[in-house]
C-alpha positions as CSV (number, residue, x, y, z in Angstrom):
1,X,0.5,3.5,-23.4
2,X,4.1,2.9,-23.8
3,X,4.8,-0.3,-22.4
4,X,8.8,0.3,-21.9
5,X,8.2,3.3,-19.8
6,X,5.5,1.6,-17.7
7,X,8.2,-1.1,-16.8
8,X,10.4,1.1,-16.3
9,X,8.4,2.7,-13.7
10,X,7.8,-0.1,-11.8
11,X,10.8,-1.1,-12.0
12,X,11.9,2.0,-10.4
13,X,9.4,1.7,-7.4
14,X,11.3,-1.8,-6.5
15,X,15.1,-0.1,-7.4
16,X,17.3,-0.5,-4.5
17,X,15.3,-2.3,-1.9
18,X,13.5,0.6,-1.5
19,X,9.5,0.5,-0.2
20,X,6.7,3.0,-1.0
21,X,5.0,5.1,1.4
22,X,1.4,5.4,1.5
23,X,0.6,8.4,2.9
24,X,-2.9,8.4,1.2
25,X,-5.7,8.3,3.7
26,X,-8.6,10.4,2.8
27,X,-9.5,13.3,4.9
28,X,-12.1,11.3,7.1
29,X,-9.7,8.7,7.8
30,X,-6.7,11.4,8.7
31,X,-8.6,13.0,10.9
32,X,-9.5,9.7,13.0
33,X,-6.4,9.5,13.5
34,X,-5.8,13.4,14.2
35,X,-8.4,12.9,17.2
36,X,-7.2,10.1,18.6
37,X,-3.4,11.5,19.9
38,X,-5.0,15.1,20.1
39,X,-4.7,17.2,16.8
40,X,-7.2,19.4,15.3
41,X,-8.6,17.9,12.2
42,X,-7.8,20.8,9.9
43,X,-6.8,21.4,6.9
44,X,-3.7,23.7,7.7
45,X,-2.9,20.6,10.2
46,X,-3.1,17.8,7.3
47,X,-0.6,19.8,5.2
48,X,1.6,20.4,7.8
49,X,1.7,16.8,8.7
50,X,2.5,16.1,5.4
51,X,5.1,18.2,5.1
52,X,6.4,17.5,8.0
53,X,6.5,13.6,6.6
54,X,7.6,15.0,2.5
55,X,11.0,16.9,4.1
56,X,11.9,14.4,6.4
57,X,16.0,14.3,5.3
58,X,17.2,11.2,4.1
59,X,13.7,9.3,3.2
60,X,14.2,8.7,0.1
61,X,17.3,6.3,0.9
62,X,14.7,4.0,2.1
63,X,11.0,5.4,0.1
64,X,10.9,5.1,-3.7
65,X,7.9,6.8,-4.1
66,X,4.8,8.0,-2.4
67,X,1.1,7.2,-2.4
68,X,-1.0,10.7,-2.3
69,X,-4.7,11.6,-2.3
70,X,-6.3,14.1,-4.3
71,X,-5.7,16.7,-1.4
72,X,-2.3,16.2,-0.5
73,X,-0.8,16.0,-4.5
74,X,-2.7,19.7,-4.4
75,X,-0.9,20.8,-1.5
76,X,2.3,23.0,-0.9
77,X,5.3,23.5,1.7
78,X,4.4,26.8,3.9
79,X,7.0,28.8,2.1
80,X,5.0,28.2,-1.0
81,X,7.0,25.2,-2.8
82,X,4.6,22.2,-4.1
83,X,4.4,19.2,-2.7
84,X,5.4,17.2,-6.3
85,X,8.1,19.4,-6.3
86,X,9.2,18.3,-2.9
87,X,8.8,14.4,-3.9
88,X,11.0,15.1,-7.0
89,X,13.9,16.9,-5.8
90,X,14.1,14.4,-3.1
91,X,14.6,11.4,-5.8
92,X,11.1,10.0,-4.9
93,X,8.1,9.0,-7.4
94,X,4.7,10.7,-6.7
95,X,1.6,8.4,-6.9
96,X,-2.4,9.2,-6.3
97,X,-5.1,6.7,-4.8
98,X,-7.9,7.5,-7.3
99,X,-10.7,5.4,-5.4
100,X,-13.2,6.8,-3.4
101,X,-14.1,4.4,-0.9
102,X,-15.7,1.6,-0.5
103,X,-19.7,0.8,-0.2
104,X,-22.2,-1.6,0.5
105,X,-22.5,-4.2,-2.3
106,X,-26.4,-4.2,-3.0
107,X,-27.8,-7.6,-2.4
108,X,-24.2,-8.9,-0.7
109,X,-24.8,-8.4,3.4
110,X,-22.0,-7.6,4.9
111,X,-20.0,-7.0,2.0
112,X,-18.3,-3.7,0.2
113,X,-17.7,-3.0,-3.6
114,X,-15.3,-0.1,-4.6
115,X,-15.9,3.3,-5.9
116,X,-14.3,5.1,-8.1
117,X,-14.4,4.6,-12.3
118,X,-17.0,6.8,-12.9
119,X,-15.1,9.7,-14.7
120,X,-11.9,7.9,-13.7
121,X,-9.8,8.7,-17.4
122,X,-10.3,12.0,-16.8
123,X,-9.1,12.2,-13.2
124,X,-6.3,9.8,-14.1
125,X,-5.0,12.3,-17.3
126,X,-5.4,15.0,-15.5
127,X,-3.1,13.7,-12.5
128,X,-0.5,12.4,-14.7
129,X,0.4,15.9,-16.6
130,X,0.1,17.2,-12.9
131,X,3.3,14.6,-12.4
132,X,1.6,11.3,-10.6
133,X,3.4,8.6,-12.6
134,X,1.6,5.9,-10.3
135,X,-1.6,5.3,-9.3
136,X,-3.5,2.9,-6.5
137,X,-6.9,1.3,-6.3
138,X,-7.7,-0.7,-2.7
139,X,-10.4,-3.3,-3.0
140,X,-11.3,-4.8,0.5
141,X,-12.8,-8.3,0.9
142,X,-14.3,-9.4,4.5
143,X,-13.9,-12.7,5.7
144,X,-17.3,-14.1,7.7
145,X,-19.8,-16.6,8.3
146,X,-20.7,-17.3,4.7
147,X,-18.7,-14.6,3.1
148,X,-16.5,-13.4,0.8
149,X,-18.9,-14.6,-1.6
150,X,-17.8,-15.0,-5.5
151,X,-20.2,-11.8,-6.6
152,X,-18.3,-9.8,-4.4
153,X,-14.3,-11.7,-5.0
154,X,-15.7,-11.1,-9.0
155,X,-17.1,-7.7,-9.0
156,X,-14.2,-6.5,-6.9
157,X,-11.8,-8.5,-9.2
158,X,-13.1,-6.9,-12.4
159,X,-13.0,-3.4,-11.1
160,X,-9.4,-3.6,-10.1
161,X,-8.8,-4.5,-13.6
162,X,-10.8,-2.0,-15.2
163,X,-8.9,0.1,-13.3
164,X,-5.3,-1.2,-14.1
165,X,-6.1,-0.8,-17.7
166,X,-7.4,2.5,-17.9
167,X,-4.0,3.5,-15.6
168,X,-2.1,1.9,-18.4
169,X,-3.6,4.0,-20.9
170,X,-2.8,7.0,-19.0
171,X,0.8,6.2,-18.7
172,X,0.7,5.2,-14.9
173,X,1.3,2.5,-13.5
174,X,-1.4,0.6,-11.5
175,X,-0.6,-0.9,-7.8
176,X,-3.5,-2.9,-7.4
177,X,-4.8,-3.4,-3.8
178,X,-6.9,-6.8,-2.8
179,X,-7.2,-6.3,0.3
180,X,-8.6,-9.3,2.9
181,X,-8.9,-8.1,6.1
182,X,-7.8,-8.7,9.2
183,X,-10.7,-8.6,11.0
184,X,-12.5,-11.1,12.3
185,X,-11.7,-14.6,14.9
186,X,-10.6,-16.7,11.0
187,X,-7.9,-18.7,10.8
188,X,-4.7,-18.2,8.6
189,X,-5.9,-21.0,7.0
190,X,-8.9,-19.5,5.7
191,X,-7.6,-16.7,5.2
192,X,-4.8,-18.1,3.1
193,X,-8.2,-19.9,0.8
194,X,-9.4,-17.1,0.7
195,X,-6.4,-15.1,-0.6
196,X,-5.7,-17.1,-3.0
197,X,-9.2,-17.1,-4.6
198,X,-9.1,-13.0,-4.9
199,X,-5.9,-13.2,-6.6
200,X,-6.8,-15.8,-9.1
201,X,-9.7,-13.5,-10.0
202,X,-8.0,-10.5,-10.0
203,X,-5.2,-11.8,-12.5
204,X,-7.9,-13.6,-14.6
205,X,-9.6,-10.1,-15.2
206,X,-6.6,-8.2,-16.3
207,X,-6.1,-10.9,-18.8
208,X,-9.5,-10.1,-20.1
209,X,-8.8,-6.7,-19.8
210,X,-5.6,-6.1,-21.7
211,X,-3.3,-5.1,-18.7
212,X,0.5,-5.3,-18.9
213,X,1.9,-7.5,-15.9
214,X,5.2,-6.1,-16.3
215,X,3.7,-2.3,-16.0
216,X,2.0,-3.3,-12.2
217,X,2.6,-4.0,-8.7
218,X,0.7,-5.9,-6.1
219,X,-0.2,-5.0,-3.5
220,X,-1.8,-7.6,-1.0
221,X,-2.5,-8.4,2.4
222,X,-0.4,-10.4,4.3
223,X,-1.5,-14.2,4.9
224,X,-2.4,-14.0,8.8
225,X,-5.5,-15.2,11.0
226,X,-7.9,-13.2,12.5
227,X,-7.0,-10.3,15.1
228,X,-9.6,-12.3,17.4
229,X,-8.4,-15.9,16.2
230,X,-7.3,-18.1,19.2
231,X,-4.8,-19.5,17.2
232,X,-2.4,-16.9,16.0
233,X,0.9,-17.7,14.1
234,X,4.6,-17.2,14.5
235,X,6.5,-15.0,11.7
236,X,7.8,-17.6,10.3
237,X,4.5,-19.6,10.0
238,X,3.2,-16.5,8.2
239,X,6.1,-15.5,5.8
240,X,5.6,-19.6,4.5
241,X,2.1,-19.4,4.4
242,X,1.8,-16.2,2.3
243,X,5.0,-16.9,0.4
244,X,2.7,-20.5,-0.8
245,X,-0.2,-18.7,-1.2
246,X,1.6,-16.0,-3.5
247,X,3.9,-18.6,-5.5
248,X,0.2,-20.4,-6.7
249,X,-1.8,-17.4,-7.6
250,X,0.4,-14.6,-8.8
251,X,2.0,-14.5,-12.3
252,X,6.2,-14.4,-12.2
253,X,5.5,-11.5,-15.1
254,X,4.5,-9.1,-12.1
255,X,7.9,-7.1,-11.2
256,X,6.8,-7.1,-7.5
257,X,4.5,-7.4,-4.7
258,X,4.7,-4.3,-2.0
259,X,2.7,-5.4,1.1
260,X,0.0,-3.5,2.9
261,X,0.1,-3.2,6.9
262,X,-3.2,-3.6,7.4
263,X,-3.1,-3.2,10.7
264,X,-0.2,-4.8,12.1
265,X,2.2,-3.3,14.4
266,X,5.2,-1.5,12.8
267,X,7.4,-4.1,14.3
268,X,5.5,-7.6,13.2
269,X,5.0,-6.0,9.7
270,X,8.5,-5.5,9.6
271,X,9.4,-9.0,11.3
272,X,6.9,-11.1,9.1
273,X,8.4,-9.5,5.6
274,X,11.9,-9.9,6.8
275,X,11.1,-13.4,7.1
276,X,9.9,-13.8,3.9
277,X,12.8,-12.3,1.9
278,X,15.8,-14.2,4.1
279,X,14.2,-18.0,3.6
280,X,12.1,-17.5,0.6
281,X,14.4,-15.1,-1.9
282,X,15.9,-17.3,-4.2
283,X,13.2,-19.4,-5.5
284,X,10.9,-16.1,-5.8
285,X,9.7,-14.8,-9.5
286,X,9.0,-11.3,-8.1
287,X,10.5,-9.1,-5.8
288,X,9.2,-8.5,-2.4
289,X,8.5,-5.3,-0.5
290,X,6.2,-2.8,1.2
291,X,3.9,0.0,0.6
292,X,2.8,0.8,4.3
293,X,1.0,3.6,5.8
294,X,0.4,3.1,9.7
295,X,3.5,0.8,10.0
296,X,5.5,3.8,9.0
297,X,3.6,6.6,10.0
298,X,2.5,5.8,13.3
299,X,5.5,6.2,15.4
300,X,5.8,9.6,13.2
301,X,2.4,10.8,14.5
302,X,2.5,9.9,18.2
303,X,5.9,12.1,18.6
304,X,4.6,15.4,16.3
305,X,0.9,15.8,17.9
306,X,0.5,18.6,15.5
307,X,3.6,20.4,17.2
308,X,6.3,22.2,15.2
309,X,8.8,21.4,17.7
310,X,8.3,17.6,18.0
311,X,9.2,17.5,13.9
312,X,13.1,16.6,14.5
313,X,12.0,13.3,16.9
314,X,9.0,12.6,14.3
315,X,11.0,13.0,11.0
316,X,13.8,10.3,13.2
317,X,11.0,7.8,14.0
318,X,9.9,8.3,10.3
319,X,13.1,7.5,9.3
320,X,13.9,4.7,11.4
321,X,10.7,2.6,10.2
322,X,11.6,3.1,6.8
323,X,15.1,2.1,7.2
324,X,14.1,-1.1,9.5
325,X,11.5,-2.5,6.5
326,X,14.4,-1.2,3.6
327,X,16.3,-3.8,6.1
328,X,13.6,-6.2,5.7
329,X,13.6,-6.3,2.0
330,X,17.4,-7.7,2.3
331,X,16.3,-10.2,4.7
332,X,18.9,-8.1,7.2
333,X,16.1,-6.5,9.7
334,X,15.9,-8.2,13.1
335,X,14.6,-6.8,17.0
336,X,17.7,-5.2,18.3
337,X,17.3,-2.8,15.5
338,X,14.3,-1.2,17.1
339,X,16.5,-0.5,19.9
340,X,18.9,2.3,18.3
């Protein structure tokens, strides 16, 4: 592990207001999405979507680097040219998700644990001398009646750090993903407790386990209420909230948080994190930006449909989201944007 060159990295992902794109969902989860607007969940169609996302002209003015899965960093252009070829001549970073989902934690109802170490140095070795000079790990904690429990916030917790240290070893560097969903009729309030609690564990781990602050990113969840919660808040509301919640749990060593979606529409993800970077920057330790998936991507989809000819409009709307949240990161994004 060299520590310079994991710093660098990171610092690399943050460079320029730039965001990075997670275009990572596994093969289940891309297909979902396939069926819903109508495209046959096929291989040949996954790697023409992501082609059709990798050569989109001008991304990397607004992506630093990409989030792949263990198909898509495997995959090629149709006239035969790879995929990390593609990310590198472009000026973008390639990056893998190396977990494999998330399960049932035995004797925690209603609760899921991670996937994902067993055999993990060797995956993570063999992906970095394929070119991945990034990795990410999402842990997801469920708010409840009587959950998240601390067995779950800690076995999550230490996994993301065992993780982030065996990353570090491989000469990647770790975006660690806490995820607390959105689901559910909680308040922001709770879910702002309950935030806070998951990243005080998570940074307590990698202290036990040896990992490098300034060779990570974060990568959390915004501080929001419940989709179903009948109190929902204004974007300003939730850019303080999260802004408080992050200032008291996460270290100022960390180079940066990137944001997950999770869920929100392209236009609130973009709305809320333009908030928090035009009345928040100054005082901040780290810097703030995103890492989303259907807040970029979404648009994208619903104009391609799996057909060549749609790829000029999709590659635009592509565009256009990235630009609008590059925007954000400057505190500069704002509604009439969404109308060019």
């Amino acid at each position: 592990m060299s520590p310079r060159k994991l710093a660098d990295t990171a610092r690399a992902l943050l460079a320029n207001d730039k965001g990075v794109l997670a275009m990572d969902e596994s093969i289940p989860t891309c297909n979902k999405r396939f069926a819903s607007v109508g495209i046959p969940q096929t291989t040949e169609a996954r790697r023409a979507y992501r082609e059709m996302i990798l050569t989109t002209p001008g991304l990397a003015a607004s992506i630093s680097g990409v989030i792949l899965c263990d198909e898509t960093i495997r995959q090629q252009k149709k006239d035969g040219t790879p995929f990390l070829n593609v990310i590198a001549d472009a000026g973008m970073i390639a990056g893998i998700k190396v977990d494999t989902g998330a399960v049932d934690l035995s004797a925690h109802p209603g609760e899921r644990i991670t996937k994902g170490l067993d055999g993990l140095r060797e995956r993570l070795n063999e992906y970095a001398r394929m070119g991945a000079r990034f990795a990410k790990w999402r842990a997801v904690i469920t708010i409840g009646p009587g959950i998240p429990t601390r067995g779950c916030i800690e076995a999550n917790a230490q996994d993301l750090a065992r993780y982030a240290s065996l990353c570090q070893e491989a000469g990647m560097v770790p975006i660690v993903e806490p995820e607390v969903l959105m689901n559910g009729d909680h308040t922001m309030e709770r879910c702002q407790e309950f935030t806070g609690e998951v990243l005080h564990a998570v940074f307590h781990q990698m202290f036990e386990q040896g990992v490098l602050l300034e060779g990570m990113l974060l990568k959390p969840n915004m501080v929001l209420p419940g989709l179903t919660c009948s109190k929902q808040k204004s974007i300003d509301e939730v850019g303080h909230a999260t802004v408080q919640c992050l200032l008291r749990s996460v270290p100022a060593a960390v180079p940066g948080i990137l944001f997950l979606s999770g869920g929100q529409t392209a236009t609130l993800a973009s709305a809320r994190l333009n908030a928090m970077n035009q009345k928040f920057s100054a005082p901040l330790p780290w810097e703030v930006g995103f890492s989303f998936a259907r807040a970029i991507q979404q648009p994208a989809l619903d104009i391609w449909r799996g057909d060549e000819a749609n790829t000029i409009g999709a590659q635009h709307a592509l565009n256009h989201r990235a630009s609008c949240n590059r925007s954000a990161r400057r505190g500069e994004y704002n509604a009439s944007m969404e109308k060019s």
